[in-house]
PAPA-277325 format. One record per residue (C-alpha): x, y, z; residue number from 1; residue in three letters. Coordinates in steps of 0.2 Angstrom, whole numbers, plus 5000, padded with zeros to 4 digits. Example, Ala and Ser with C-alpha at 12.3 -4.5 7.8 and 13.67 -1.06 7.14 Angstrom:
BEGIN
<timi><u>5062</u><v>4978</v><w>5039</w><k>1</k><r>ala</r></timi>
<timi><u>5068</u><v>4995</v><w>5036</w><k>2</k><r>ser</r></timi>
***
This chain:
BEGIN
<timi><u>4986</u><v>4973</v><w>4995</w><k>1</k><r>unk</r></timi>
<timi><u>4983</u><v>4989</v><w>5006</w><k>2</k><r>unk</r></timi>
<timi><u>4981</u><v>5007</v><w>5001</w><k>3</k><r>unk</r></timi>
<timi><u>4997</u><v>5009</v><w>5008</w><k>4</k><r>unk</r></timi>
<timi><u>5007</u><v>4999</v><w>4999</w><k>5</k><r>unk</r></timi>
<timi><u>5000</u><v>5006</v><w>4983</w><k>6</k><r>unk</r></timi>
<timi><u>5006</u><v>5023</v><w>4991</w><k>7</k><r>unk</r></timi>
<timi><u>5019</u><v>5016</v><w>4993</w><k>8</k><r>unk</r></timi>
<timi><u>5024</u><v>5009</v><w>4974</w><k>9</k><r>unk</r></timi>
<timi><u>5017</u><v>5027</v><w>4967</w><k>10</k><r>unk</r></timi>
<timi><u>5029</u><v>5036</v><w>4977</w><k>11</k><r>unk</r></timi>
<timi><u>5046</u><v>5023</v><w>4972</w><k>12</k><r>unk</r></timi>
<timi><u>5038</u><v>5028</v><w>4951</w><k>13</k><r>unk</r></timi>
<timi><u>5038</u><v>5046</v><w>4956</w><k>14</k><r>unk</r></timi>
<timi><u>5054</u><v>5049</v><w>4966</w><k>15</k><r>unk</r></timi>
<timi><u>5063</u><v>5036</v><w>4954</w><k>16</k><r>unk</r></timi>
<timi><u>5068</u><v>5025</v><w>4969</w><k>17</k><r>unk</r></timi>
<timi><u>5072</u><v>5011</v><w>4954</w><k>18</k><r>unk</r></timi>
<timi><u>5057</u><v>4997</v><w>4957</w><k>19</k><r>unk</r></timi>
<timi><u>5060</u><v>4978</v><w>4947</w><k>20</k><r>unk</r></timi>
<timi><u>5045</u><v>4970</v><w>4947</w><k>21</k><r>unk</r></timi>
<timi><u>5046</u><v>4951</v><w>4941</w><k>22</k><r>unk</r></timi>
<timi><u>5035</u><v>4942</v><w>4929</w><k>23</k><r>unk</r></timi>
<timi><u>5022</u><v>4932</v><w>4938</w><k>24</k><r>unk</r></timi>
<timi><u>5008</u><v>4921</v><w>4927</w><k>25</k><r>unk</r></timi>
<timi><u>5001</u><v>4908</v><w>4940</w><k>26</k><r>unk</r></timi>
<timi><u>4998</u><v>4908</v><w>4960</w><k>27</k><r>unk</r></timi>
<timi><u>5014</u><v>4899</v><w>4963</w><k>28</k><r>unk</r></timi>
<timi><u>5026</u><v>4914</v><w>4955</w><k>29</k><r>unk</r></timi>
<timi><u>5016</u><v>4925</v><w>4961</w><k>30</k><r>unk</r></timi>
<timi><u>5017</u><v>4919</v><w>4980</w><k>31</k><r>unk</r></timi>
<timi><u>5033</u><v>4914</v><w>4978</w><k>32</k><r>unk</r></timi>
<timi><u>5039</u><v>4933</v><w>4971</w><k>33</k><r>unk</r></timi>
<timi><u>5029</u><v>4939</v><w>4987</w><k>34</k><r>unk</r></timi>
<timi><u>5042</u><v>4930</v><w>4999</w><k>35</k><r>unk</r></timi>
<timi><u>5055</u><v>4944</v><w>4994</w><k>36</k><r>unk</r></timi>
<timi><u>5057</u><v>4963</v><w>4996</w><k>37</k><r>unk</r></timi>
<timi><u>5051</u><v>4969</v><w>4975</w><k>38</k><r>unk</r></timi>
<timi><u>5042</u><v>4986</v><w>4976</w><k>39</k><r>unk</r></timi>
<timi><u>5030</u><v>4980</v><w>4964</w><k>40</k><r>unk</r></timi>
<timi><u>5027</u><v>4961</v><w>4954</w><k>41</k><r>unk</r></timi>
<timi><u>5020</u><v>4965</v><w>4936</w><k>42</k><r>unk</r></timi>
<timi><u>5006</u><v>4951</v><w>4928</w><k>43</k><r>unk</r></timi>
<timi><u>5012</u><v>4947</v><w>4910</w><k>44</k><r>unk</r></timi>
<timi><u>4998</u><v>4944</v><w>4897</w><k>45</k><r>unk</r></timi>
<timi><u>5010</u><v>4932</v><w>4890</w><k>46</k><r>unk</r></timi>
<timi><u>5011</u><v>4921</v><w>4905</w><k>47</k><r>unk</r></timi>
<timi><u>4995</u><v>4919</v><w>4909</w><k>48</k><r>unk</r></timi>
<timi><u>4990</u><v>4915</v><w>4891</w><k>49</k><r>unk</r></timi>
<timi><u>5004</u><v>4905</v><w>4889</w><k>50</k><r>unk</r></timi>
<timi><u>5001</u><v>4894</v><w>4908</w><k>51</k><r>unk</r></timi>
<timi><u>4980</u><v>4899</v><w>4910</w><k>52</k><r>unk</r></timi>
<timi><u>4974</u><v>4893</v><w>4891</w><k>53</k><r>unk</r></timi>
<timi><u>4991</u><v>4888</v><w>4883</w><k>54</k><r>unk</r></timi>
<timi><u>4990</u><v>4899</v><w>4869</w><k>55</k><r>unk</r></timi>
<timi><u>4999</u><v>4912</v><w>4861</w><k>56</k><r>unk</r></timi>
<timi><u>5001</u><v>4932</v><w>4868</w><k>57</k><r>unk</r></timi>
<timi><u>4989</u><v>4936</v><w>4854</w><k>58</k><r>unk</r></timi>
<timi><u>4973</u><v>4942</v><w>4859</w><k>59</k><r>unk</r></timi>
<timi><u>4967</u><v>4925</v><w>4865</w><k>60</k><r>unk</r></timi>
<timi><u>4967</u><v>4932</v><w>4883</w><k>61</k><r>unk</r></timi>
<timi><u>4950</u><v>4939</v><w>4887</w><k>62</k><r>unk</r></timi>
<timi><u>4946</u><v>4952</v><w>4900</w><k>63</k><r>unk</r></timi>
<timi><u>4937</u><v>4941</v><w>4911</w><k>64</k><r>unk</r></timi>
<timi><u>4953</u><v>4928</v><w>4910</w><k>65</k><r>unk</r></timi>
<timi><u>4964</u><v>4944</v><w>4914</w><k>66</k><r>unk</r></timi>
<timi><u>4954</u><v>4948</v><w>4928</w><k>67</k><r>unk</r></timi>
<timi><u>4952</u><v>4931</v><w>4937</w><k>68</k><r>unk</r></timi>
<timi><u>4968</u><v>4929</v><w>4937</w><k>69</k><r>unk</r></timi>
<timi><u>4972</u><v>4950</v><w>4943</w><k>70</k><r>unk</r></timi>
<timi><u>4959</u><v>4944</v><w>4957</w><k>71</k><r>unk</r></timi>
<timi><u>4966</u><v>4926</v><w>4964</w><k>72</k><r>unk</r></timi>
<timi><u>4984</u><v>4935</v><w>4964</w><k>73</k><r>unk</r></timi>
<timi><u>4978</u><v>4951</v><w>4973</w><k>74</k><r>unk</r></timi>
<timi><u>4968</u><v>4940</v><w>4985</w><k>75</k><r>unk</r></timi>
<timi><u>4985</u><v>4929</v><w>4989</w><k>76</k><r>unk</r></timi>
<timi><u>5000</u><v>4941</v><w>4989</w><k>77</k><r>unk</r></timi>
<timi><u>5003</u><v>4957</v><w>4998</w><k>78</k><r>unk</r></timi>
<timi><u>5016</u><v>4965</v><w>4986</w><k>79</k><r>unk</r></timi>
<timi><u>5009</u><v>4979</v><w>4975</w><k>80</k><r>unk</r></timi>
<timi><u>5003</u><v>4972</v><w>4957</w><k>81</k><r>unk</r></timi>
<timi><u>5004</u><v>4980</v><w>4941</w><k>82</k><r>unk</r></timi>
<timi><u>4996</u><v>4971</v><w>4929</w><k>83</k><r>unk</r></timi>
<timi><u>4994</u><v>4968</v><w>4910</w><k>84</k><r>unk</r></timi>
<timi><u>4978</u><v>4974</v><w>4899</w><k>85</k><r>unk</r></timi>
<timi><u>4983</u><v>4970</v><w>4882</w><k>86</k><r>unk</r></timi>
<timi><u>4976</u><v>4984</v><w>4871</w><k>87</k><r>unk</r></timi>
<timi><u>4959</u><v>4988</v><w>4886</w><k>88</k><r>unk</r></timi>
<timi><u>4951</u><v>4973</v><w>4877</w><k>89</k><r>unk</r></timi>
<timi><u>4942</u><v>4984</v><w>4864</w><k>90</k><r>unk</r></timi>
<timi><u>4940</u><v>5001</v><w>4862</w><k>91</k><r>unk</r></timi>
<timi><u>4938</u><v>5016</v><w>4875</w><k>92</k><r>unk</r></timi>
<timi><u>4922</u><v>5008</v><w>4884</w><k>93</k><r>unk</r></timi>
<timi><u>4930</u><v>4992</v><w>4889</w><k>94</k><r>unk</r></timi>
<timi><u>4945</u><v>5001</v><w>4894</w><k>95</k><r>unk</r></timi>
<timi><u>4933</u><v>5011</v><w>4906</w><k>96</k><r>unk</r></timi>
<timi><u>4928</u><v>4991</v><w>4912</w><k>97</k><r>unk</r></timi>
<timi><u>4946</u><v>4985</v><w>4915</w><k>98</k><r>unk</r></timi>
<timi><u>4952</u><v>4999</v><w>4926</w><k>99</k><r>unk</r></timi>
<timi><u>4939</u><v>5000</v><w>4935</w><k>100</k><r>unk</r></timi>
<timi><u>4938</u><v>4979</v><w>4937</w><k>101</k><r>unk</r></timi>
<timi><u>4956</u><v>4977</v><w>4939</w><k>102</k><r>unk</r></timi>
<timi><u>4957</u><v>4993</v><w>4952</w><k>103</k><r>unk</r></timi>
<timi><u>4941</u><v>4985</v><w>4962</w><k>104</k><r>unk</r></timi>
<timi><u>4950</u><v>4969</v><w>4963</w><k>105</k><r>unk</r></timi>
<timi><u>4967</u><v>4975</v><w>4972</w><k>106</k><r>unk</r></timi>
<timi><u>4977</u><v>4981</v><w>4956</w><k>107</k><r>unk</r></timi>
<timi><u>4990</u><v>4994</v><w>4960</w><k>108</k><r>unk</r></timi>
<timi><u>4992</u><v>4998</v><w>4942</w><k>109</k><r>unk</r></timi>
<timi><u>4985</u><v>4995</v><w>4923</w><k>110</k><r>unk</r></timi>
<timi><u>4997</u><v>4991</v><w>4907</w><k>111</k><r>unk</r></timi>
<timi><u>4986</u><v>4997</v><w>4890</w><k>112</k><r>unk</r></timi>
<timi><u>4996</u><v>4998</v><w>4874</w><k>113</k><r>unk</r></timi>
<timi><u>4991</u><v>5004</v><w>4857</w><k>114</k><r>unk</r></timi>
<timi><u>4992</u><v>4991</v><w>4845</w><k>115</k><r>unk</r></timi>
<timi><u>4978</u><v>4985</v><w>4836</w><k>116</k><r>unk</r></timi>
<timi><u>4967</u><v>4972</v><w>4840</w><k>117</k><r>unk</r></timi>
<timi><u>4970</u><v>4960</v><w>4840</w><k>118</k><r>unk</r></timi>
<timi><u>4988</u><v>4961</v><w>4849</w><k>119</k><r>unk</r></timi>
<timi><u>5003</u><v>4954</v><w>4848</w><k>120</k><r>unk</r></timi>
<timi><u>5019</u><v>4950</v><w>4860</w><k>121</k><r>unk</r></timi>
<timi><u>5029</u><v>4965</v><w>4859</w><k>122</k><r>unk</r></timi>
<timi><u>5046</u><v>4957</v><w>4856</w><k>123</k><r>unk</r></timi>
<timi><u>5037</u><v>4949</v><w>4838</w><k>124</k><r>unk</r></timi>
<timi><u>5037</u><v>4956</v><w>4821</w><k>125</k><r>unk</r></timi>
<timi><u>5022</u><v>4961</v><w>4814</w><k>126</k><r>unk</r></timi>
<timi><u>5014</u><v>4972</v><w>4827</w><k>127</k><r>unk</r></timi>
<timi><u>5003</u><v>4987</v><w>4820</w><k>128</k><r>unk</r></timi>
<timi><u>4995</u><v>5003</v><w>4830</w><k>129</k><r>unk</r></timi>
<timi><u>4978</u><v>5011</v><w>4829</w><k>130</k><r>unk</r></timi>
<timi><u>4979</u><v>5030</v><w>4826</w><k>131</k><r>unk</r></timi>
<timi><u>4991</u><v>5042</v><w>4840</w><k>132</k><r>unk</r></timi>
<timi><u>4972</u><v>5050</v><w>4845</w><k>133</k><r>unk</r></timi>
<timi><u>4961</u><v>5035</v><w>4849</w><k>134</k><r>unk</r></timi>
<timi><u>4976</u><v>5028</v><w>4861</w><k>135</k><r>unk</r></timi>
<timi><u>4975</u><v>5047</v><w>4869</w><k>136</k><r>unk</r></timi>
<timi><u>4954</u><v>5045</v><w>4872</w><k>137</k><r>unk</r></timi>
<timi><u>4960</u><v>5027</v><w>4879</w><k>138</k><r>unk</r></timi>
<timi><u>4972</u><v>5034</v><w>4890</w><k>139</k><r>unk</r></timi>
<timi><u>4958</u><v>5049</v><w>4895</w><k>140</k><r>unk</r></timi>
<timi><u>4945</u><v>5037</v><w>4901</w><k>141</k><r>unk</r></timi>
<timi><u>4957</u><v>5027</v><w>4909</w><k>142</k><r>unk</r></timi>
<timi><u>4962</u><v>5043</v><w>4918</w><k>143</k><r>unk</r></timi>
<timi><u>4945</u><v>5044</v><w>4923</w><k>144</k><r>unk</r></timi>
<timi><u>4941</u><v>5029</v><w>4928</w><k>145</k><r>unk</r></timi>
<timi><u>4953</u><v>5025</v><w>4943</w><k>146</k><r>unk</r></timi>
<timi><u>4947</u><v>5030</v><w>4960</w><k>147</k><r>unk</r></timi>
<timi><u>4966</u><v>5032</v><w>4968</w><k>148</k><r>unk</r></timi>
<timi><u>4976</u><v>5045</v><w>4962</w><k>149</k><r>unk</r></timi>
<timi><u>4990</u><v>5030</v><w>4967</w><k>150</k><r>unk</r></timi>
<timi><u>4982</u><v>5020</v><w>4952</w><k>151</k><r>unk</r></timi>
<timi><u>4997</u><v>5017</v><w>4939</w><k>152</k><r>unk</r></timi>
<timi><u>4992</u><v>5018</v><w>4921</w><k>153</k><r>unk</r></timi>
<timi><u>5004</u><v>5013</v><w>4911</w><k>154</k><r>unk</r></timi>
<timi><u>5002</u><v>5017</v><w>4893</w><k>155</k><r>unk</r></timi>
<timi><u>5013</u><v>5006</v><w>4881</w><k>156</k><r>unk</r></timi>
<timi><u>5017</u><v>5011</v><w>4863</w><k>157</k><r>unk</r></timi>
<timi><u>5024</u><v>5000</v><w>4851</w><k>158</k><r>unk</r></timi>
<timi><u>5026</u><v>5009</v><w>4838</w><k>159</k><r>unk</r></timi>
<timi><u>5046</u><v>5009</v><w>4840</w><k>160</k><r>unk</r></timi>
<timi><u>5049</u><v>4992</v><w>4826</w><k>161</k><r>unk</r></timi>
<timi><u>5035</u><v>4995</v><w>4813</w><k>162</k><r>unk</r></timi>
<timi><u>5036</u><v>5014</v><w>4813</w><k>163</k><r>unk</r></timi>
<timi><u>5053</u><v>5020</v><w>4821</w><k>164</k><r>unk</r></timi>
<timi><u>5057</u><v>5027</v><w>4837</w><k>165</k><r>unk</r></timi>
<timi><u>5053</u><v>5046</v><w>4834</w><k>166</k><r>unk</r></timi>
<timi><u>5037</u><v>5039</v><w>4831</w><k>167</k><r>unk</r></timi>
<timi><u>5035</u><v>5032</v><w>4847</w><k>168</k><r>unk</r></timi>
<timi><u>5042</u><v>5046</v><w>4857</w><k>169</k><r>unk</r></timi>
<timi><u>5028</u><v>5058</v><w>4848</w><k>170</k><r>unk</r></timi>
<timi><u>5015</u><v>5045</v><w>4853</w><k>171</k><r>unk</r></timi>
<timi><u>5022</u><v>5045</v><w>4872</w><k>172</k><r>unk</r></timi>
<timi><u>5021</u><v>5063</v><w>4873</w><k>173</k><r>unk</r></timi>
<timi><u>5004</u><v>5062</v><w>4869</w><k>174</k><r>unk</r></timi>
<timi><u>4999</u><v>5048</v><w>4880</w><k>175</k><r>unk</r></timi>
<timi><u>5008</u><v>5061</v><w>4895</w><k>176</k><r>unk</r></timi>
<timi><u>4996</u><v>5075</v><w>4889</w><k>177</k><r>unk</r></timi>
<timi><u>4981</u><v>5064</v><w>4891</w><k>178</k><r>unk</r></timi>
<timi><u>4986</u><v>5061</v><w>4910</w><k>179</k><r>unk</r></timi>
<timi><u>4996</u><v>5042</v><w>4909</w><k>180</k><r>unk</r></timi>
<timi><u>5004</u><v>5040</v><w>4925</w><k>181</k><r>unk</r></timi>
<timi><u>5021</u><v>5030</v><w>4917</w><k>182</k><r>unk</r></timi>
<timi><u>5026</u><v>5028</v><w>4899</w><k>183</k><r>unk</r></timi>
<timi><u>5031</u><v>5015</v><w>4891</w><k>184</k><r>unk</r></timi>
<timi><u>5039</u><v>5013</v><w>4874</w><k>185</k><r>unk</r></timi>
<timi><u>5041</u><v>4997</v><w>4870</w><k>186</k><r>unk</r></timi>
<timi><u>5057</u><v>4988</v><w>4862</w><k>187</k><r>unk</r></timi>
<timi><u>5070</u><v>4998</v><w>4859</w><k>188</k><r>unk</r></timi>
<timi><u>5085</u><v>4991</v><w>4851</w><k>189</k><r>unk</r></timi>
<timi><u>5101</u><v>5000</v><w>4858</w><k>190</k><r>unk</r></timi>
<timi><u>5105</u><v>5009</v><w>4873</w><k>191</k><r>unk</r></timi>
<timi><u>5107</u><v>5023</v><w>4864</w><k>192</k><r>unk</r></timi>
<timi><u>5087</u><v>5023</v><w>4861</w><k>193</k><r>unk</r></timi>
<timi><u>5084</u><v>5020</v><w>4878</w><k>194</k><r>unk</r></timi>
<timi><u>5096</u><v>5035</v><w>4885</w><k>195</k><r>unk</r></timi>
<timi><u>5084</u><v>5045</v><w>4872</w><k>196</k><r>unk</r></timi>
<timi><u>5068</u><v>5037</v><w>4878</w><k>197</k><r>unk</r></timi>
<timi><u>5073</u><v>5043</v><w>4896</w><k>198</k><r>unk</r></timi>
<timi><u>5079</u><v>5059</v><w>4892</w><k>199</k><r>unk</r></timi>
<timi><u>5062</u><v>5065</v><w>4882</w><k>200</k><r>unk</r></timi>
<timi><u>5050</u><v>5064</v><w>4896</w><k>201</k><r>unk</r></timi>
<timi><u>5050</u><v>5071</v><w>4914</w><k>202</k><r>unk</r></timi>
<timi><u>5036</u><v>5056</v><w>4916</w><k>203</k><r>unk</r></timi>
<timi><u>5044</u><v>5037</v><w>4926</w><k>204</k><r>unk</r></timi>
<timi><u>5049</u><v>5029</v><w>4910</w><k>205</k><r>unk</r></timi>
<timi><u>5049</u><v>5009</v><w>4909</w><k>206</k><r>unk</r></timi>
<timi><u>5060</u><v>4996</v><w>4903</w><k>207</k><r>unk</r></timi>
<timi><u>5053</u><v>4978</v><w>4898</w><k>208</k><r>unk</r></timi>
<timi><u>5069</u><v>4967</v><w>4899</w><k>209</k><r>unk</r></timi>
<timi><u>5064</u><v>4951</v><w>4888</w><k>210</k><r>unk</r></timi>
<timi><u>5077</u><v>4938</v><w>4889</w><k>211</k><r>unk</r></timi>
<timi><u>5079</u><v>4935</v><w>4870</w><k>212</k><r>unk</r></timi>
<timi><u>5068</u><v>4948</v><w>4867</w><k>213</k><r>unk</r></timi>
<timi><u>5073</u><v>4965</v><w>4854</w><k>214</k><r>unk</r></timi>
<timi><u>5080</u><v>4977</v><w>4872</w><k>215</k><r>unk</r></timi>
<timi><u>5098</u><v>4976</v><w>4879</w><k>216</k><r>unk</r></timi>
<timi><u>5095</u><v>4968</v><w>4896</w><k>217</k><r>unk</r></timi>
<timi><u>5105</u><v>4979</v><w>4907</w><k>218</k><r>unk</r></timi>
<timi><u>5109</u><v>4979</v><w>4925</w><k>219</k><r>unk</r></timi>
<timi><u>5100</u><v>4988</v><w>4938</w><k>220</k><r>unk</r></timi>
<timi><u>5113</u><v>4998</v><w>4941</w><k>221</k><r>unk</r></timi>
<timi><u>5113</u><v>5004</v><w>4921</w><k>222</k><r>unk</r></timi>
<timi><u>5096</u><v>5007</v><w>4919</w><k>223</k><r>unk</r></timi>
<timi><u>5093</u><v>5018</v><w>4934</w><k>224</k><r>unk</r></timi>
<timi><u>5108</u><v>5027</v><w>4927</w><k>225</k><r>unk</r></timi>
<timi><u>5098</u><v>5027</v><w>4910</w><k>226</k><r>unk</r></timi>
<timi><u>5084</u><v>5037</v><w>4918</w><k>227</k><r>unk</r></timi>
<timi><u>5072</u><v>5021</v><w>4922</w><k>228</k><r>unk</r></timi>
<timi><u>5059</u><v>5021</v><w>4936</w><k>229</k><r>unk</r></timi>
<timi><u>5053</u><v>5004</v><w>4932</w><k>230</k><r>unk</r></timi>
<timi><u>5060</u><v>4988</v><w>4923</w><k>231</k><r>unk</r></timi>
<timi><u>5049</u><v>4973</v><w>4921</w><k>232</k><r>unk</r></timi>
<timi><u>5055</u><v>4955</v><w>4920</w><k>233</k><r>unk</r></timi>
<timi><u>5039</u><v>4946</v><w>4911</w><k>234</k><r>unk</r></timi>
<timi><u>5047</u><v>4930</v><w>4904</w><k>235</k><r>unk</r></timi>
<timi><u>5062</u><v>4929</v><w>4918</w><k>236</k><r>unk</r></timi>
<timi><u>5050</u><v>4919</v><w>4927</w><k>237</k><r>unk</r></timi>
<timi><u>5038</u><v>4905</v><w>4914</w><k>238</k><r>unk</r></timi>
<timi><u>5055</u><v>4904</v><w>4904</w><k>239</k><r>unk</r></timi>
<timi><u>5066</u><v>4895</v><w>4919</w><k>240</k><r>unk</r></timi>
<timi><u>5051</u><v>4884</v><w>4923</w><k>241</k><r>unk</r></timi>
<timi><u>5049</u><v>4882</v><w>4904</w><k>242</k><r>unk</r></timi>
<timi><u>5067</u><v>4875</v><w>4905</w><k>243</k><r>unk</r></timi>
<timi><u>5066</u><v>4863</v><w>4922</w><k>244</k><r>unk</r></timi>
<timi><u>5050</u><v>4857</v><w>4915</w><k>245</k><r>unk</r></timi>
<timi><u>5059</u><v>4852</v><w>4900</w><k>246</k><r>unk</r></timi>
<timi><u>5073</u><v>4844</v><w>4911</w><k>247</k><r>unk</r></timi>
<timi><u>5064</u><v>4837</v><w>4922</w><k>248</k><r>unk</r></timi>
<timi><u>5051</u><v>4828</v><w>4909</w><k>249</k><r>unk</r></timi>
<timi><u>5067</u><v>4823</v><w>4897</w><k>250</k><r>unk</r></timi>
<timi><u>5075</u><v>4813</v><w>4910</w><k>251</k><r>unk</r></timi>
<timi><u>5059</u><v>4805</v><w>4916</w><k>252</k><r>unk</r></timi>
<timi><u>5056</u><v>4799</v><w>4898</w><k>253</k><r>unk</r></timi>
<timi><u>5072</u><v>4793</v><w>4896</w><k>254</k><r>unk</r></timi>
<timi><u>5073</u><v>4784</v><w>4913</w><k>255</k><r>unk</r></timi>
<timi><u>5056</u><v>4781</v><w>4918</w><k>256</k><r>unk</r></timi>
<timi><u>5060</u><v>4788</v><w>4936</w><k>257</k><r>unk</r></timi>
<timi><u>5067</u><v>4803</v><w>4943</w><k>258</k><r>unk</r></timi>
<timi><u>5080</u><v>4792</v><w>4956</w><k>259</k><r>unk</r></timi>
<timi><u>5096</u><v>4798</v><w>4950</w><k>260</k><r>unk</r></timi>
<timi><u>5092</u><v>4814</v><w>4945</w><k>261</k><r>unk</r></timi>
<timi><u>5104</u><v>4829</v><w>4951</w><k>262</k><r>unk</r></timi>
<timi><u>5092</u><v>4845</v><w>4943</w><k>263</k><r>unk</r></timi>
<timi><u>5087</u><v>4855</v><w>4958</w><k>264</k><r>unk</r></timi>
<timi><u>5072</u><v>4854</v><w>4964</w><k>265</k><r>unk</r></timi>
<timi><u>5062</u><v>4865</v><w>4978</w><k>266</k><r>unk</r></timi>
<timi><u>5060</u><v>4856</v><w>4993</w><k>267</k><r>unk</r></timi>
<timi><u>5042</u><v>4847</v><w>4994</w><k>268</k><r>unk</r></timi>
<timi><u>5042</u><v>4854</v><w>5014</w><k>269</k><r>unk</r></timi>
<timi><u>5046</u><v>4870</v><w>5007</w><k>270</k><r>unk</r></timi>
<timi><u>5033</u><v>4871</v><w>4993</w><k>271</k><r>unk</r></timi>
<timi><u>5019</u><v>4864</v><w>5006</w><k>272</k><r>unk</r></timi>
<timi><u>5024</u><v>4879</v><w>5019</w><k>273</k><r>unk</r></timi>
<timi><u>5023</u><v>4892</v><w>5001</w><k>274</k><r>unk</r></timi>
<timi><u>5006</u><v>4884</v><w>4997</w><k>275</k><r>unk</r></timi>
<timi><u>5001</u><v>4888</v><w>5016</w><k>276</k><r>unk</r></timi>
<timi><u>4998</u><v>4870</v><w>5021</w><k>277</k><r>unk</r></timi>
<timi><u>5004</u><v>4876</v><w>5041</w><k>278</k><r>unk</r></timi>
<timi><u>4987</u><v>4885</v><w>5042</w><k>279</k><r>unk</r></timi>
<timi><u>4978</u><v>4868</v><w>5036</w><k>280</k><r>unk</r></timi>
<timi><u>4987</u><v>4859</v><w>5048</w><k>281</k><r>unk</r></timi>
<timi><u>4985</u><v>4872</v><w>5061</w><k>282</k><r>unk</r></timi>
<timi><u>4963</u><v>4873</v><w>5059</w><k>283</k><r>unk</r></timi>
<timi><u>4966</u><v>4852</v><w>5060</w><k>284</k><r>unk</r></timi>
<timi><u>4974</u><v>4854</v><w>5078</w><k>285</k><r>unk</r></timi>
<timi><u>4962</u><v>4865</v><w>5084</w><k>286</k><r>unk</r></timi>
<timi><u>4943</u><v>4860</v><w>5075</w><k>287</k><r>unk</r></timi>
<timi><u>4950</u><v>4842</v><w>5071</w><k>288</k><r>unk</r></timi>
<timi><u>4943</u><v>4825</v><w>5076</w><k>289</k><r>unk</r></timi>
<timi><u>4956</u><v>4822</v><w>5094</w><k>290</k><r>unk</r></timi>
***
């Protein structure tokens, strides 16, 4: 990804020019997701703990499976990535670590919420948050950390279910004191608290839009209108492969084969050309046996 795209992504968050960034969680979302015109894709924590070790989102995904993953998609997609770290991975020392890891490795931005250690899926029950001022120092070192002042970071509270929504407003305004790029307060439950989300904070405001999840998924349209800079798609992505692997596994059980089988499928032509297998073939033609 070049500087300028990062440029780029900063200045659609700070004009609130609306940017939808879809989930990715593997190379093959995210290279697909790269094949259209988003302003930003956003790496859910979720995803890859879900596709990478096949675990819950909670805590099981380490810094260095964070940033491997940050690394490979940065190195195979151009689009500007913003992408999940969880609570930092510890305290404020290993939040210094992540920004600077995930900014050397092509990140255009950094997601580092307040819960405590360790996390869990934001859309679950039983989420709890370390005291308003060790998130500030959190957000201060990341702050400090990032070499481009285009560096998102994207300070998530989710204080909204276990301790209200004035709760996490108060914790937002402090995470925009301590220099946080874009706020995110996570899970609201009406539109109503979203229009007060967005009316509280002069900072881009973002919306994570969990198919099944706690938030009204809303339109584009509705939540520019809203006052959103930014709406995230995390699970849009791993939940319809969830689902066509599910089809595509239940009819091969109950038949033994796939002949006969109307569920789409992408094109095995098309996936080779996605994976970049003309390149392959072209370094055959040229440095291959005649």
């Amino acid at each position: 990804m070049s500087a300028d795209a990062k440029a780029m992504l900063a200045a659609s968050l700070k004009n609130r020019d609306f940017v939808c960034a879809p989930g990715v969680f593997d190379l093959i979302s995210a290279r697909m997701a790269d094949r259209f015109g988003f302003k930003s894709i956003y790496l859910t924590g979720y995803g890859v703990a879900a596709s990478h070790l096949g675990m819950p989102d909670a805590g099981y995904a380490t810094y260095h499976d964070m940033l491997g993953r940050v690394r490979q998609i940065c190195e195979r997609t151009a689009t500007p990535l913003i992408a999940d770290a969880d609570t930092g991975f510890g305290g404020a020392l290993n939040v210094q670590q992540a920004v600077r890891g995930y900014e050397s490795v092509g990140a255009a931005g950094i997601q580092i919420e307040d819960q405590e250690f360790p996390k869990k899926c934001g859309h679950t029950l039983g989420r709890r948050v370390i005291p308003v001022e060790d998130m500030v120092t959190k957000i201060r070192v990341a702050v400090d950390a990032k070499q481009s002042a285009d560096f998102q970071i994207v300070a998530r509270t989710d204080a909204r279910t276990s301790l209200g929504l004035d709760e996490a407003l108060r914790r937002a305004e402090a995470f925009a004191g301590a220099g946080a790029d874009v706020l995110f307060v996570e899970s609201p439950e009406s539109e109503a608290e979203m229009e007060k989300i967005c009316r509280s904070f002069d900072l881009p405001c973002l919306a994570n839009m969990v198919e099944g999840g706690r938030t009204p998924v809303l339109s584009a349209a509705r939540l520019a209108e809203i006052g959103y800079a930014i709406a995230i798609f995390p699970a849009a992505g791993f939940l319809a492969v969830a689902q066509a692997l599910h089809e595509t596994y239940s009819y091969l059980d109950a038949r033994g084969s796939t002949a006969g089988s109307d569920q789409p499928r992408y094109p095995f032509a098309d996936m080779n050309e996605l994976m970049g297998f003309p390149e392959v073939w072209a370094f055959d033609e040229k440095y291959g046996d005649k």
